[in-house]
N, C-alpha and C positions, 0 to 999 in steps of 0.2 A: 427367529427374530434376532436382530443385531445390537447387541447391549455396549452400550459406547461411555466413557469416562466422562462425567459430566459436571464442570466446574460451577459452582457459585461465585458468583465476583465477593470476596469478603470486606466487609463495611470498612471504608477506607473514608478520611476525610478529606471534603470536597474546598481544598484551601494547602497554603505552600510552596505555591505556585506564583512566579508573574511573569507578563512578559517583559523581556528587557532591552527588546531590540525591535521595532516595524519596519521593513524599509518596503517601499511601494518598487513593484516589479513592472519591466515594460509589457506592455499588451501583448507582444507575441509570444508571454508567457501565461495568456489568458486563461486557461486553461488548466492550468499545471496541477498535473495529477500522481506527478513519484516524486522521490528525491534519488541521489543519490552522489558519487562524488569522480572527481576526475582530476588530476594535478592540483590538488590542494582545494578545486573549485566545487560549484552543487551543479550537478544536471540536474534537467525536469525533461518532460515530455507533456505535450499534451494529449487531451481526450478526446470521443465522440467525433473522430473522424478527423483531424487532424492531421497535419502533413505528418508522413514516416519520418520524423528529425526527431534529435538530443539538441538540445543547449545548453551550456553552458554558461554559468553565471559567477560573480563572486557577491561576497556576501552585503555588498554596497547596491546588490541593484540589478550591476552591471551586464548585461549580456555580451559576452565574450567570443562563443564561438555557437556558429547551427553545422550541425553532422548531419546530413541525407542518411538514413540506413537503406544503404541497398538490397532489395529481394525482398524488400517488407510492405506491405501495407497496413494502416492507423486505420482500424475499424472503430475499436474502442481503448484504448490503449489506457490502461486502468493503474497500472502496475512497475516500479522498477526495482529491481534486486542486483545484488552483486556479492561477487566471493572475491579469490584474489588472481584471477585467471578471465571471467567472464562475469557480463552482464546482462539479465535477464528482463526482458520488456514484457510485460504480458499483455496482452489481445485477448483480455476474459473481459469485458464489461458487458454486460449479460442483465440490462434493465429489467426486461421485458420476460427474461426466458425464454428466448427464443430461436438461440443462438444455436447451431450444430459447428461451428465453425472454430471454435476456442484453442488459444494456443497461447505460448510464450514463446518471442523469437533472443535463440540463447545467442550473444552476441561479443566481437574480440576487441579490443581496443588495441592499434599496430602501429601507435605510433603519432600516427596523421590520420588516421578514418578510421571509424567502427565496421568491421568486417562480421558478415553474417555465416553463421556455423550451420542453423539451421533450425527446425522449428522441433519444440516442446506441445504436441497436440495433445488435446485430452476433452471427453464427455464424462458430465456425472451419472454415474452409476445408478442411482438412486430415481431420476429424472425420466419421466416416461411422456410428459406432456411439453411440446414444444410448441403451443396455439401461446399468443403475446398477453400478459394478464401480471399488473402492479404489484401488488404483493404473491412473493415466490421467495424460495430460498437459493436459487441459484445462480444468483448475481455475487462476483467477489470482484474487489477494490485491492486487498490487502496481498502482499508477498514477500519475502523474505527466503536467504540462502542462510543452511546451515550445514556442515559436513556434505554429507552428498547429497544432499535433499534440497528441495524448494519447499516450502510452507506458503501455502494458501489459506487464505481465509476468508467465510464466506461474510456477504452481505445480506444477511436474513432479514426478508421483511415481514414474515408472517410471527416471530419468535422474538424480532431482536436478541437473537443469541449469536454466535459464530460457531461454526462449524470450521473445523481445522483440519485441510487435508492435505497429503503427504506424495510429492511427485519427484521421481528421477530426475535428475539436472542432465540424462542422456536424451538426444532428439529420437524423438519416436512417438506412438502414440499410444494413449493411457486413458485406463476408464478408472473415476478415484470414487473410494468411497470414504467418507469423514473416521479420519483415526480419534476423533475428541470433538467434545460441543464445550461452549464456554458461556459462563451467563455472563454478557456486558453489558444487555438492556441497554444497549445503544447498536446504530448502524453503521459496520465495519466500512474504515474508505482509505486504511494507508497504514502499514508497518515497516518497522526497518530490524535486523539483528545486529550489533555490534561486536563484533567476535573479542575487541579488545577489554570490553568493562561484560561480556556477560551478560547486557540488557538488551530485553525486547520492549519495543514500544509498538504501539500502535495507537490510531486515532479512528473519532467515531461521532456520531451525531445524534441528536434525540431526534422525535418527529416535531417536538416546539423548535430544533432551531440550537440548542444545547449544542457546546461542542464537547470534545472529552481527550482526554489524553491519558493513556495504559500504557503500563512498564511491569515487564516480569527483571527481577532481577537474580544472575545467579543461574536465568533459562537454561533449559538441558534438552535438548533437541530428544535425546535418546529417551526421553519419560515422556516427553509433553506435558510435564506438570506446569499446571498453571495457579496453584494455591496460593502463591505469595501474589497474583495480580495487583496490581493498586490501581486507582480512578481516582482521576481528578478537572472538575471545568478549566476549557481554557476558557478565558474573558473576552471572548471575541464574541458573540452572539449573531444568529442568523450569516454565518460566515461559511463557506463551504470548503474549510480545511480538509485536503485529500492527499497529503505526504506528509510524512517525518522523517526524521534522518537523525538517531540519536550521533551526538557528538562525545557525551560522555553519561554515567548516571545518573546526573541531573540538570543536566543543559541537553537543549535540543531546538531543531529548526523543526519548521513547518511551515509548508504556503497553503494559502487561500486562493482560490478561483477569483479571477472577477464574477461578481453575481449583484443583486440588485440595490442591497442595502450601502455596498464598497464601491463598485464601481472600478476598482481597478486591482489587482491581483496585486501579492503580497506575500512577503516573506517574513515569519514572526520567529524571532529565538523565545526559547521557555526556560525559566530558571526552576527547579522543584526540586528543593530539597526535601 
């Protein structure tokens, strides 16, 4: 039996927080499921089959520039990470369970076009039934670059917990099993690491509709301690926030999908001290 470090999220208050910034995004950011950053700007990507592109935005709105990645295809495209060399897409959205197909395509930025290195594949270990069924724990939204590692994070639906697994940023392929579980009692769908302030954030949802927003500060890739966690609502309700992008300790982006209460996708900064 496999005994794994298993976090309590500790009782943090739900307040601290506002937003201080909405700005409504155009529709062929319908979708947008990472963040991440590119000459001062935010990338996104969208999801659930989606053209293989990046865009590019700034923080007005504005949609600046679309990237084709070539050698790739948007099956689910769940995920965007970066270091200071590459940027990592990941092709895990994995609803159903059903998926054998799971990758991140590790990708260069030269300039003028994102050049593809080549694919990050991996099955869960743990995972023995691949028939299509709603609550599973092998769906993950969340990723994140630290040292030489990727950081996965699952989207548990049977638990609402995260499972946090640990992948080589070299192309190849990899069977993970979770190095940590984390109690968030919400559903994992977007993380970022900041290597400058030390914080990890990540976002998450209840099944009412709740949204949430976690920050480890101080993260240490090398423990995976997750003790100092913090939780807090964001005031968007029924919104289906699925990226962050910490800017500093306590400012941070995040967009929303369009979905049915919004109607149009969106880019929200958070102040939380």
């Amino acid at each position: 039996m496999r005994f794994l470090p298993y976090f309590f999220l500790s009782v943090a208050a739900l307040f601290g927080q506002k937003i201080t910034e909405t700005v409504p995004l155009p529709m062929a950011l319908n979708e947008t499921s990472g963040l991440a950053t590119l000459n001062g700007h935010l990338l996104t990507q969208n999801d659930s089959g989606g053209q293989p592109s990046l865009y590019e935005f700034n923080s007005q709105g504005i949609l600046l520039n679309t990237y084709p990645i070539e050698k790739a295809k948007n099956k689910d495209w769940e995920s965007l990470a970066q270091d200071d060399r590459f940027l990592y897409v990941g092709d895990h959205g994995n609803n159903k369970a059903s998926r054998k197909d799971l990758k991140i395509y590790k990708i260069q930025w030269n300039g003028t076009f994102f050049e593809t290195i080549g694919e990050i594949r991996f099955r869960y270990g743990l995972q023995q039934r691949f028939e299509k069924r709603n609550r599973n724990a092998f769906d993950a939204e969340g990723l994140v670059a630290l040292g030489n590692v990727l950081l996965l994070f699952s989207k548990n639906r049977l638990t609402q917990d995260t499972e946090v697994y640990e992948i080589p940023k070299v192309v190849g392929d990899y069977e993970l099993y979770p190095k940590t579980v984390v109690s968030v009692n919400s559903l994992i769908t977007g993380a970022d690491y900041d290597q400058k302030s030390k914080v990890l954030a990540l976002t998450g949802y209840s099944f009412d509709g709740i949204q949430y927003l976690y920050r480890v500060k101080n993260f240490d890739a090398a423990t995976l301690n997750f003790e100092g966690l913090e939780k807090v609502e964001i005031p968007y309700l029924n919104a289906q926030i699925e990226a962050v992008k910490v800017i500093d300790a306590h400012h941070f982006w995040v967009t929303s999908e369009e979905e049915q209460t919004y109607r149009q996708p969106v880019l929200l900064k958070i102040d939380w001290q």
